[in-house]
BALOBA-1460 file (C-alpha; in Angstrom, 3 decimals):
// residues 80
<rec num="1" residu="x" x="67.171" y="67.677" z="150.950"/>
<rec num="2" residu="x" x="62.982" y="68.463" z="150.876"/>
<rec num="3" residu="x" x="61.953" y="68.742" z="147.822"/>
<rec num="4" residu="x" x="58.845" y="69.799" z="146.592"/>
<rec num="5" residu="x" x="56.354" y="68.598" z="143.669"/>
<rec num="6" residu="x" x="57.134" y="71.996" z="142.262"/>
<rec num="7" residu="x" x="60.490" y="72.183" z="141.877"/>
<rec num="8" residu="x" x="60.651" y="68.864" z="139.434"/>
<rec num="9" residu="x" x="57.631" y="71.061" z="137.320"/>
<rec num="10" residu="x" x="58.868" y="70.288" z="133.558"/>
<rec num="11" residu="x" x="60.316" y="73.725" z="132.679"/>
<rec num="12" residu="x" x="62.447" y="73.554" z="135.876"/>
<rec num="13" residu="x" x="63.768" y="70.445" z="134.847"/>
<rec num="14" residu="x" x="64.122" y="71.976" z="131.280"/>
<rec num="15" residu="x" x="66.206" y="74.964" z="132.485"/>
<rec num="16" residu="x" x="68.470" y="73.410" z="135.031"/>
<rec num="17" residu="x" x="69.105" y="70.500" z="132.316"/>
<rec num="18" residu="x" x="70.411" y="73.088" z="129.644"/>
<rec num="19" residu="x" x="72.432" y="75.009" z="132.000"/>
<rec num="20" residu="x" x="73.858" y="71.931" z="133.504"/>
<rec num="21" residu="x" x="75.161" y="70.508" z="129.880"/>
<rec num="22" residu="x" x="74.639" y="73.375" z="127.388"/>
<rec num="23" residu="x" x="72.641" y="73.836" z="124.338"/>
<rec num="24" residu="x" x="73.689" y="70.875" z="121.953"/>
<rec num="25" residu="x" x="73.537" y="68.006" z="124.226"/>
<rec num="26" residu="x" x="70.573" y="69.843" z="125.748"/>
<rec num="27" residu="x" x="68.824" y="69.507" z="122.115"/>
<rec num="28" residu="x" x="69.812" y="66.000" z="121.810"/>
<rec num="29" residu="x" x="69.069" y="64.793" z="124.838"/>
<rec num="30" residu="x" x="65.823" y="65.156" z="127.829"/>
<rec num="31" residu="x" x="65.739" y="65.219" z="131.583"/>
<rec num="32" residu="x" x="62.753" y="63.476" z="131.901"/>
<rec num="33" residu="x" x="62.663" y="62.787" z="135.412"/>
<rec num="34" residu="x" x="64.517" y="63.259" z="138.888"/>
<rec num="35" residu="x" x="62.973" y="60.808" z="141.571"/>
<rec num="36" residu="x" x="64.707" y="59.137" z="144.368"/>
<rec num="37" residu="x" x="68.247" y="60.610" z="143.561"/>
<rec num="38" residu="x" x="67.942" y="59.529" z="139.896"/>
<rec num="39" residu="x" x="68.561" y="61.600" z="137.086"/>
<rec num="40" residu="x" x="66.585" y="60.038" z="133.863"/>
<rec num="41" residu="x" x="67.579" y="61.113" z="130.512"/>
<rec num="42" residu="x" x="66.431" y="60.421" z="127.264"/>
<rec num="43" residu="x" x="68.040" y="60.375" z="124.399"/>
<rec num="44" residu="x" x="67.730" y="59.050" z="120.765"/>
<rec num="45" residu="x" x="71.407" y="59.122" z="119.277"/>
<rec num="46" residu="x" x="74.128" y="56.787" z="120.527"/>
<rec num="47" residu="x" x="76.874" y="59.239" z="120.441"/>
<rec num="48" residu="x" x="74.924" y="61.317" z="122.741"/>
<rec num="49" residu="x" x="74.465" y="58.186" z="124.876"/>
<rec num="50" residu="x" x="78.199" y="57.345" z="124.930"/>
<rec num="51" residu="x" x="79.035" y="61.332" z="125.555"/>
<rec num="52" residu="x" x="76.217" y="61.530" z="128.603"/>
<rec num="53" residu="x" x="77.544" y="58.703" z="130.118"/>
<rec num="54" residu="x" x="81.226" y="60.349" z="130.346"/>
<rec num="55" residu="x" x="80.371" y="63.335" z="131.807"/>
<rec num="56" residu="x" x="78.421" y="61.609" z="134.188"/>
<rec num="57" residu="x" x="80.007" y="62.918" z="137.350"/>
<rec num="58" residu="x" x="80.355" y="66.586" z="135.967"/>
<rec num="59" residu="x" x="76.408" y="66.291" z="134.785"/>
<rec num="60" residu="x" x="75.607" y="65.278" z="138.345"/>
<rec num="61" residu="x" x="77.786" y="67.855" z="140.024"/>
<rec num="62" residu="x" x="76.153" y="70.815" z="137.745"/>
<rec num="63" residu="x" x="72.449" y="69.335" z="138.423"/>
<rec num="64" residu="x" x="73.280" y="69.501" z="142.132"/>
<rec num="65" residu="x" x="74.881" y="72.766" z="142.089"/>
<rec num="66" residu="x" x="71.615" y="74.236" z="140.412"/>
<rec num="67" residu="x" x="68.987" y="72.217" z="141.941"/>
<rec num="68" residu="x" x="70.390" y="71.486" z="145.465"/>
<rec num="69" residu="x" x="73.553" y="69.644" z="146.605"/>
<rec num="70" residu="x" x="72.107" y="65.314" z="146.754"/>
<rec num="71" residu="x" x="69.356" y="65.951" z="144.591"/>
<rec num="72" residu="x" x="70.873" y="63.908" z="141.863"/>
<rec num="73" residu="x" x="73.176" y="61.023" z="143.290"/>
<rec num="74" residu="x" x="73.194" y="58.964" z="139.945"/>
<rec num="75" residu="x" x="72.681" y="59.046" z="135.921"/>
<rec num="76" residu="x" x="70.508" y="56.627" z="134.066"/>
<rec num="77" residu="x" x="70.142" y="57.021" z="130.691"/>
<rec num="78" residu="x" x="67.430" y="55.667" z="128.364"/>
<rec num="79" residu="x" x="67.031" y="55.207" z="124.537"/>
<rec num="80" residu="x" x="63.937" y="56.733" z="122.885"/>
């Protein structure tokens, strides 16, 4: 897939990461970043962690679906 610089702008990011998980993990957690296939994700609460990290394949299957199928090919998710 070619991506361009625009379509990782913030607000895309924003609105494809609250219609890939819906609004209350999307309030308790951030897409920071998608680079190289990696989704990064931010989030402060360790039951958010745990719950991110079990939907992994469905979060990465709804980030592809909106942003373009192999855009995402993996989850990391950091504490912050």
């Amino acid at each position: 897939m070619d991506v361009t610089l625009a379509d990782y702008a913030p607000e895309v990011l924003a609105d494809a990461w609250q219609r890939a998980v819906g609004p209350f993990l999307a309030t308790k957690a951030e897409l920071l970043s998608i680079a190289k296939g990696v989704a990064r994700i931010r989030t402060s609460h360790p039951a958010v962690r745990f719950e991110l990290m079990r939907q992994k394949q469905g979060i990465i299957r709804a980030l592809n679906s909106i942003l373009g199928e192999g855009c995402v090919k993996t989850v990391q998710v950091v504490h912050g």
